[in-house]
C-alpha positions in Angstrom: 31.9 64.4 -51.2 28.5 63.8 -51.9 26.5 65.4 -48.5 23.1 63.6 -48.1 20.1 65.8 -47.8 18.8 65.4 -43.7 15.3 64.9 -44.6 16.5 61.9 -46.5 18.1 60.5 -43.7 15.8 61.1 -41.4 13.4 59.4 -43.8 15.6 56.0 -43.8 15.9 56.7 -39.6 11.7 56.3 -40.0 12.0 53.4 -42.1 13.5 51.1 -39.6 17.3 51.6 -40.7 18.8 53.0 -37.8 22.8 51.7 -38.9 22.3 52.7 -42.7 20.7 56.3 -41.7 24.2 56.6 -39.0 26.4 55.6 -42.1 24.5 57.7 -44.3 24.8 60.3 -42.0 28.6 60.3 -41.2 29.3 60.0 -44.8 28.3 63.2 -45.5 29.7 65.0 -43.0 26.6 66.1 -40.5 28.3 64.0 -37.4 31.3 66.8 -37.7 28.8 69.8 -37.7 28.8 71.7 -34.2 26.8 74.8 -35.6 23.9 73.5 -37.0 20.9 72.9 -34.7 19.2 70.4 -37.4 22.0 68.5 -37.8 22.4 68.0 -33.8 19.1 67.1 -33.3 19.0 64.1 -36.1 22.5 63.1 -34.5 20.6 62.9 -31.1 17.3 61.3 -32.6 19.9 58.5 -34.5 22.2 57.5 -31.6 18.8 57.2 -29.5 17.6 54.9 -32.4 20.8 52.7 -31.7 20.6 52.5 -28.5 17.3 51.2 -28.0 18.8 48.2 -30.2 21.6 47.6 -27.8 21.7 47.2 -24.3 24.0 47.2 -21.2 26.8 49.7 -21.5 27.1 50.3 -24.8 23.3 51.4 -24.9 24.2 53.8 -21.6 27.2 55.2 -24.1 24.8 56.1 -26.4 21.9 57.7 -25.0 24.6 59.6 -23.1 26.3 60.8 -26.7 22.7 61.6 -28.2 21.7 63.3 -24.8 25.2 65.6 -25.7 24.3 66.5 -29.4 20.4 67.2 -28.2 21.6 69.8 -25.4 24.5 71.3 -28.4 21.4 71.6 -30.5 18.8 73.7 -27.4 22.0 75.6 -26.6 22.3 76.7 -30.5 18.7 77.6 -30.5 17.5 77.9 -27.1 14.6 75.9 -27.5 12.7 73.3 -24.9 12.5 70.9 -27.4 15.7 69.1 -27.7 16.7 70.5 -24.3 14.1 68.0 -22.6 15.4 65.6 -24.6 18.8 66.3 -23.7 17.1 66.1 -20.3 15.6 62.5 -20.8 18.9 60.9 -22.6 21.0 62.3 -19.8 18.6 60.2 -17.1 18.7 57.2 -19.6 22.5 57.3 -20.3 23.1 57.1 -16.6 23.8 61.0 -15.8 20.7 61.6 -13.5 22.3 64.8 -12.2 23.1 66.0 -15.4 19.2 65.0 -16.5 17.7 67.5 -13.2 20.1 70.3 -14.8 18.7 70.5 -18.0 15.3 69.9 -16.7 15.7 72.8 -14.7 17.1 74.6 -17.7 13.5 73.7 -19.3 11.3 75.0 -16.8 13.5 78.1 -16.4 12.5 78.3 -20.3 8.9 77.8 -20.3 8.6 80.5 -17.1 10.2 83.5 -19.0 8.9 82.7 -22.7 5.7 80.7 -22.3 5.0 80.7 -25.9 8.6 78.9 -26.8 6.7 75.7 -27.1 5.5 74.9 -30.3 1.8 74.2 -29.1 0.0 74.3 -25.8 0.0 70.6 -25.6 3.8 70.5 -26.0 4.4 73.2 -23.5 2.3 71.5 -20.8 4.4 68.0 -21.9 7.3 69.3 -21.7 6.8 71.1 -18.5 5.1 67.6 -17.2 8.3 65.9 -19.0 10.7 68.2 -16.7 8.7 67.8 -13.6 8.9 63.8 -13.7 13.1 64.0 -14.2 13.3 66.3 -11.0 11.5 63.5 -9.2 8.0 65.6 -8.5 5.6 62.7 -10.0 2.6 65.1 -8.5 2.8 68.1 -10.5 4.4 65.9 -13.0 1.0 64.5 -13.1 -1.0 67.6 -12.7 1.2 69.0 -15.6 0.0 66.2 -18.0 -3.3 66.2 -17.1 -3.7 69.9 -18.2 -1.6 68.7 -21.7 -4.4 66.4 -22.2 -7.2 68.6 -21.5 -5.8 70.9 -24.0 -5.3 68.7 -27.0 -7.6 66.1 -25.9 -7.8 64.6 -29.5 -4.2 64.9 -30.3 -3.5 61.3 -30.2 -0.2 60.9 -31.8 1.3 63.6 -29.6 -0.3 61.7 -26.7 1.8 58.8 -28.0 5.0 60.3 -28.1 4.5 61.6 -24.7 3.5 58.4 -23.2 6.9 56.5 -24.6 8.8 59.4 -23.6 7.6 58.7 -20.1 7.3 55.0 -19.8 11.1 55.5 -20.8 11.6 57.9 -17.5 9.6 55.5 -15.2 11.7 52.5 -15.7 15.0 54.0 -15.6 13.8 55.6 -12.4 12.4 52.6 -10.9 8.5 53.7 -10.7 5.0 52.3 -11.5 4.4 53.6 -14.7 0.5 52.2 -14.7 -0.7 55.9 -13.7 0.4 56.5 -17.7 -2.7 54.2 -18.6 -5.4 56.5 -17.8 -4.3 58.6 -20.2 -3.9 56.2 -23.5 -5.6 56.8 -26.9 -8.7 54.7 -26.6 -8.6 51.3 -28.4 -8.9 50.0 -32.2 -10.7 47.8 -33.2 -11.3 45.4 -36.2 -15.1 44.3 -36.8 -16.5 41.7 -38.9 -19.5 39.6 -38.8 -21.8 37.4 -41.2 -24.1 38.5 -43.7 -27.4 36.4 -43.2 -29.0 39.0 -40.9 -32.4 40.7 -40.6 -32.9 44.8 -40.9 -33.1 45.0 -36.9 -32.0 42.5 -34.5 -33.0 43.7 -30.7 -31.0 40.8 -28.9 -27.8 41.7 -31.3 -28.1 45.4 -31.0 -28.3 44.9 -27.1 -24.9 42.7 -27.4 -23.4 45.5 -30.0 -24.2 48.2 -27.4 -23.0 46.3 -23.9 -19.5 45.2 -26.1 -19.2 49.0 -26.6 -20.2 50.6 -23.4 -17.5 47.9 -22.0 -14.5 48.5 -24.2 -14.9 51.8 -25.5 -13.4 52.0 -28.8 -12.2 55.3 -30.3 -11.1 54.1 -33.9 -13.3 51.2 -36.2 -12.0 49.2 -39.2 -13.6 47.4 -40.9 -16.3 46.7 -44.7 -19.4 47.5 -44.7 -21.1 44.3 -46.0 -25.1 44.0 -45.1 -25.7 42.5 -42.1 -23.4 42.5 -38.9 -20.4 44.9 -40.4 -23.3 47.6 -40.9 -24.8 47.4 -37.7 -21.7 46.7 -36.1 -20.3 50.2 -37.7 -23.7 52.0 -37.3 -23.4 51.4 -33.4 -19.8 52.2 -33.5 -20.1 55.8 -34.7 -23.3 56.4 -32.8 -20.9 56.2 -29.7 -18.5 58.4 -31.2 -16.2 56.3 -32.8 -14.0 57.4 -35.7 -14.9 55.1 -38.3 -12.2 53.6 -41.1 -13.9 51.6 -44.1 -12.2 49.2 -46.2 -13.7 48.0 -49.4 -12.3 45.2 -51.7 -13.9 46.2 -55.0 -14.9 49.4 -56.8 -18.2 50.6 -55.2 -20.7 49.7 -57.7 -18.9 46.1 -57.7 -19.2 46.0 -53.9 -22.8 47.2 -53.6 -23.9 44.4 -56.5 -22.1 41.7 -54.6 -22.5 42.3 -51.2 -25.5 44.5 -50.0 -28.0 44.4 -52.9 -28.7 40.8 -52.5 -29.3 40.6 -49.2 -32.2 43.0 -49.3 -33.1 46.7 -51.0 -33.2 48.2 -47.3 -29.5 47.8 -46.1 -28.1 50.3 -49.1 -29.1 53.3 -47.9 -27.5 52.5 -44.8 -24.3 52.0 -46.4 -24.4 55.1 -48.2 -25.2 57.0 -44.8 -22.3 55.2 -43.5 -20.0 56.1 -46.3 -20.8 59.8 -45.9 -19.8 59.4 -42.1 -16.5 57.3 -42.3 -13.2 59.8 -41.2 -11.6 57.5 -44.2 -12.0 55.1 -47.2 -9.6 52.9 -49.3 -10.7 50.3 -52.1 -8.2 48.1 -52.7 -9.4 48.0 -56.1 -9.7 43.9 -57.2 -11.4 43.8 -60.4 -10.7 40.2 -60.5 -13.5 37.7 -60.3 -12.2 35.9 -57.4 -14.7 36.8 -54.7 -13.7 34.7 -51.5 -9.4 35.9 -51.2 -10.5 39.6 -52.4 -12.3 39.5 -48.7 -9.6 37.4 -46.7 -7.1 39.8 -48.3 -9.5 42.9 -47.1 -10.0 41.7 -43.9 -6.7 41.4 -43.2 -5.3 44.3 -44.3 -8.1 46.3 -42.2 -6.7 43.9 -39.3 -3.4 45.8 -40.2 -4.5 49.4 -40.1 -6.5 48.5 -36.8 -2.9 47.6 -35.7 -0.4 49.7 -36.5 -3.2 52.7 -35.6 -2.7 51.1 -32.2 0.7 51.2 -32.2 1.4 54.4 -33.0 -1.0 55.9 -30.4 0.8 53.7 -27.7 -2.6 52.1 -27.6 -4.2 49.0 -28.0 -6.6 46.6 -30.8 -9.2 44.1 -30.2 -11.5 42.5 -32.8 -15.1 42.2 -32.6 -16.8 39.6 -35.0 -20.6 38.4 -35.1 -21.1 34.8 -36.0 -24.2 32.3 -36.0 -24.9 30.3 -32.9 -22.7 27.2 -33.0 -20.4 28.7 -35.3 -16.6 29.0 -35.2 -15.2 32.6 -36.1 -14.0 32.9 -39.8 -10.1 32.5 -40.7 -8.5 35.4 -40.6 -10.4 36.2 -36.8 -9.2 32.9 -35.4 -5.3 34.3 -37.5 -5.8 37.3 -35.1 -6.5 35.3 -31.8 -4.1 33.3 -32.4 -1.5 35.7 -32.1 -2.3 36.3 -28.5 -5.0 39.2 -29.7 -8.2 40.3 -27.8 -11.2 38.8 -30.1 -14.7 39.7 -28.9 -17.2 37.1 -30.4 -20.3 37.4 -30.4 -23.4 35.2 -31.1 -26.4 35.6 -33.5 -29.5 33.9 -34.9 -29.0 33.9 -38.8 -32.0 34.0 -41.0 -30.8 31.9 -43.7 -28.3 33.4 -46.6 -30.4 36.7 -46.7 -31.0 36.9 -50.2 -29.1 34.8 -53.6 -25.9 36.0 -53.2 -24.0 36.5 -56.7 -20.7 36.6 -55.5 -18.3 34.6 -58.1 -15.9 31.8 -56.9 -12.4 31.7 -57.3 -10.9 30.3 -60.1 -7.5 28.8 -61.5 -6.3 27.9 -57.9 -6.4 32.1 -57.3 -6.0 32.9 -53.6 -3.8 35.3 -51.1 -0.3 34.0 -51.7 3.2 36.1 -51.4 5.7 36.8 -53.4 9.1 37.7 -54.0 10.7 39.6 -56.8 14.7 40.6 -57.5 15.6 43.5 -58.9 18.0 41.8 -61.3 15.5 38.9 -62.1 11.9 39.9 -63.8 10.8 36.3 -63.1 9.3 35.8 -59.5 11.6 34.4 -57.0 9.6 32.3 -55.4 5.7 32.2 -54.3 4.8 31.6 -50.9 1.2 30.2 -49.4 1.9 32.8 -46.0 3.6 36.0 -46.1 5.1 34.9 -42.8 7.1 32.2 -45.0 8.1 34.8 -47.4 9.9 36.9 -44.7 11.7 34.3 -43.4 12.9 33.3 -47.1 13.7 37.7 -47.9 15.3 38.8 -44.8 18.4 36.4 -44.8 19.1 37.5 -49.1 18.1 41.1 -47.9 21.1 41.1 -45.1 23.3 39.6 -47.6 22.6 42.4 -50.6 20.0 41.1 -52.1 17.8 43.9 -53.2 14.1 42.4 -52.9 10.5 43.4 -53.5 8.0 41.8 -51.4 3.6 41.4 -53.5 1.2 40.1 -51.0 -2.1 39.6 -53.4 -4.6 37.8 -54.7 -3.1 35.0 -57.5 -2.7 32.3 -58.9 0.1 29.4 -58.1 3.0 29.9 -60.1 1.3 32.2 -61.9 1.2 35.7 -60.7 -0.4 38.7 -63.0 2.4 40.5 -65.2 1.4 43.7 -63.4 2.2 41.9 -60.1 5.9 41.5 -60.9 6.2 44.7 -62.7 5.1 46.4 -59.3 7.5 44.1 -57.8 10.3 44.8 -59.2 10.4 48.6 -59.0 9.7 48.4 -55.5 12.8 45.8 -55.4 15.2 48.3 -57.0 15.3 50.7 -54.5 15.0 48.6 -51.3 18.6 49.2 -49.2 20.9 46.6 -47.5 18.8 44.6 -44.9 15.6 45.6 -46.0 12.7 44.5 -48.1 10.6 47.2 -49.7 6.1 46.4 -50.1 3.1 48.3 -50.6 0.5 48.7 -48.3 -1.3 45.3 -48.9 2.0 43.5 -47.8 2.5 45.9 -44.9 -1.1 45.3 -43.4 -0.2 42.0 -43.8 3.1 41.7 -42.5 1.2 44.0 -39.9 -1.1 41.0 -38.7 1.3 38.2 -39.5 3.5 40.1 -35.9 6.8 38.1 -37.7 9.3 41.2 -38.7 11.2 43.7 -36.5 10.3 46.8 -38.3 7.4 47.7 -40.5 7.5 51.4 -41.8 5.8 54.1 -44.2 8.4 55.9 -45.9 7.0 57.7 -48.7 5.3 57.0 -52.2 7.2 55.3 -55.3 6.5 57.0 -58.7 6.1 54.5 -61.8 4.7 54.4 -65.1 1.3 52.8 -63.4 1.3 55.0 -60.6 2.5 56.2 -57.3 3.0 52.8 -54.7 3.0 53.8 -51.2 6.4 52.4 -50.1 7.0 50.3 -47.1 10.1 49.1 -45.5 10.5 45.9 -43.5 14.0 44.8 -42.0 
């Protein structure tokens, strides 16, 4: 029998394949396993996964059987880990006695080993975690605020934490607004237009009241002259963590959209540059100006989302247009998908400068497409990735192992490289899923149409390593 590696599993768990990773699982023998503390714990993490995709009794059977293999796995290994886990599963698969027994097991735990937890944070959580199941929300809440205070920056562990409890909250009938307070502060997207001056007083004054009032901790976005550089300049001077997404090669970008508009806004790019916590180029080399920044923009839209999501946060957009304008595409895309968009007004001063930036050409613009793994020829080309999902997901169900290119090109026509790209990603997609890059899960991201969109790795070709994405 061929025995699947757990890391592997796990890694198909990630991507969104809860009933493939279970199969997997079983196959090679890991649900038989009572002595390994690895194994128990991936059976408890996949029969969670499960059940949050059932409901009624059958999901109460399953937390309750993933509750079983976490406390096998603490008992193996004494740890607090998947012990307060067991705890949580026990509550959730209707065994609330069983839930206050292992969460006094926990705090036994922590009292005579207090360095059992993996990191001060955790050991707060957890004790916090154990408190809340015993029905003590006050120390419960006491507990957590000391977690915080000790990792005040460790925002994905805030995350988990906050699901965790939301979780324990509803099955226990309780407000779980008290949970806010302590939420990764927001993402957000900014934009604006180019034809600016160096300094705007009535802008800046707007830029620094939308801040004071909403508080961002995390900024995606270009850094184009005008509005996107004093938009970002105000945003880190507050302490945000600033994310910068170019379309074009840095020389390319500078030449097209800063020098133009006057000598004076290049150094602040560069200072901004130097500042920024991350930078990706998406690397167009192609003339057409106009979808390289709709594709951009969307994909930092993405990022700004999913950043969100994993923090168990929230993302708002923030866009500067001129007086009497309407905001550009892809912000009026995010508001009308129910999103927070913060507009603001401001006097333009013409185009700023001759700008040099190329128009499309041959029909090129942000399309989708699909690609077979048995077929080198496209599928079929789509004008919204939203329409290419719908058209993938049924095939994918069925078998159909598909690779999903959201990029700039033409109709009918897309770039040899394109397909190539394509198709490698299509031949190892898995039943039900659809494998992308990046570019297609930012956009898949913003489009809000598919159940799951996750990271699982990098694909190795002869062009280069593709981050891999799977959406089911």
């Amino acid at each position: 029998m061929h025995t699947t590696p757990l890391h592997q599993i796990l890694t198909l768990a990630r991507a969104g394949n809860p009933a493939r990773a279970w199969s997997l699982f079983r196959a090679s023998g890991w649900d038989a396993r009572t002595d390994d503390p690895k194994a128990l714990t991936l059976k408890g993490r996949l029969l969670k996964d499960q059940g949050k995709l059932t409901s009624g009794a059958e999901r109460v059977r399953l937390y309750g059987d993933a509750a079983a293999a976490y406390a096998a796995a603490g008992a193996l290994e004494h740890r607090s880990y998947p012990l307060i886990n067991a705890a949580t599963l026990a509550l959730l698969g209707g065994q609330p006695e069983r839930a206050a027994q292992l969460a006094r097991q926990v705090l036994e735990m922590l009292e005579s080993n207090p360095d059992e937890a993996e990191t001060a944070y955790w050991r707060a959580a957890t004790r916090s975690e154990a408190l809340l199941l015993l029905g003590k929300p006050a120390e419960a809440r006491a507990a957590l605020r000391d977690a915080m205070a000790k990792a005040p920056k460790a925002w994905e562990d805030h995350a988990a934490t906050l699901g965790q409890f939301a979780l324990i909250a509803a099955q226990q009938g309780e407000d779980s607004s008290w949970l806010d307070q302590h939420r990764p502060p927001v993402s957000l997207h900014f934009s604006g237009i180019i034809g600016l001056p160096e300094t705007d007083s009535s802008l800046s004054s707007d830029i620094t009241d939308m801040i004071a009032r909403e508080r961002p901790g995390f900024a995606y976005g270009a850094l184009a002259a005008g509005a996107d550089i004093l938009l970002a300049e105000a945003l880190v001077e507050s302490g945000c963590e600033l994310h910068i997404v170019l379309p074009f090669d840095l020389e390319r970008f500078k030449r097209l959209s800063l020098e133009p508009y006057g000598a004076y806004w290049l150094p602040r790019f560069d200072r901004l540059m130097e500042q920024a916590a991350s930078i990706e180029n998406l690397g167009h080399d192609d003339p057409a100006f106009a979808p390289a920044i709709n594709l951009t923009a969307r994909y930092a839209m993405g990022r700004a989302l999913r950043n969100a999501a994993n923090l168990q946060s929230s993302a708002k957009a923030v866009t500067v247009i001129g007086k009497g304008e309407q905001p550009c595409p892809q912000s009026a895309a995010w508001q009308a998908a129910g999103r927070a968009l913060i507009v603001i007004e401001a006097e333009r001063t013409g185009d700023g400068g001759s700008s040099s930036a190329p128009e499309a050409k041959d029909g090129q613009a942000l399309r989708a497409v699909l690609v077979d793994a048995n077929d080198d020829a496209p599928s079929e080309m789509f004008e919204t990735i939203q329409a290419a999902y719908e058209t993938a997901l049924p095939l994918a169900n069925r078998g159909q192992k598909l690779g999903l290119i959201y990029d700039i090109m033409a109709a009918d026509n897309p770039p040899a490289r394109l397909l190539a790209q394509g198709k490698a990603l299509a031949e190892v997609s898995e039943v039900g899923t659809i494998m992308t890059d990046a570019k297609g899960a930012m956009g898949m991201t913003l489009a809000n149409c598919a159940k799951s969109i996750e990271e699982i790795g990098e694909l190795k070709t002869a062009a280069g390593a593709i981050p891999l994405w799977s959406i089911s």
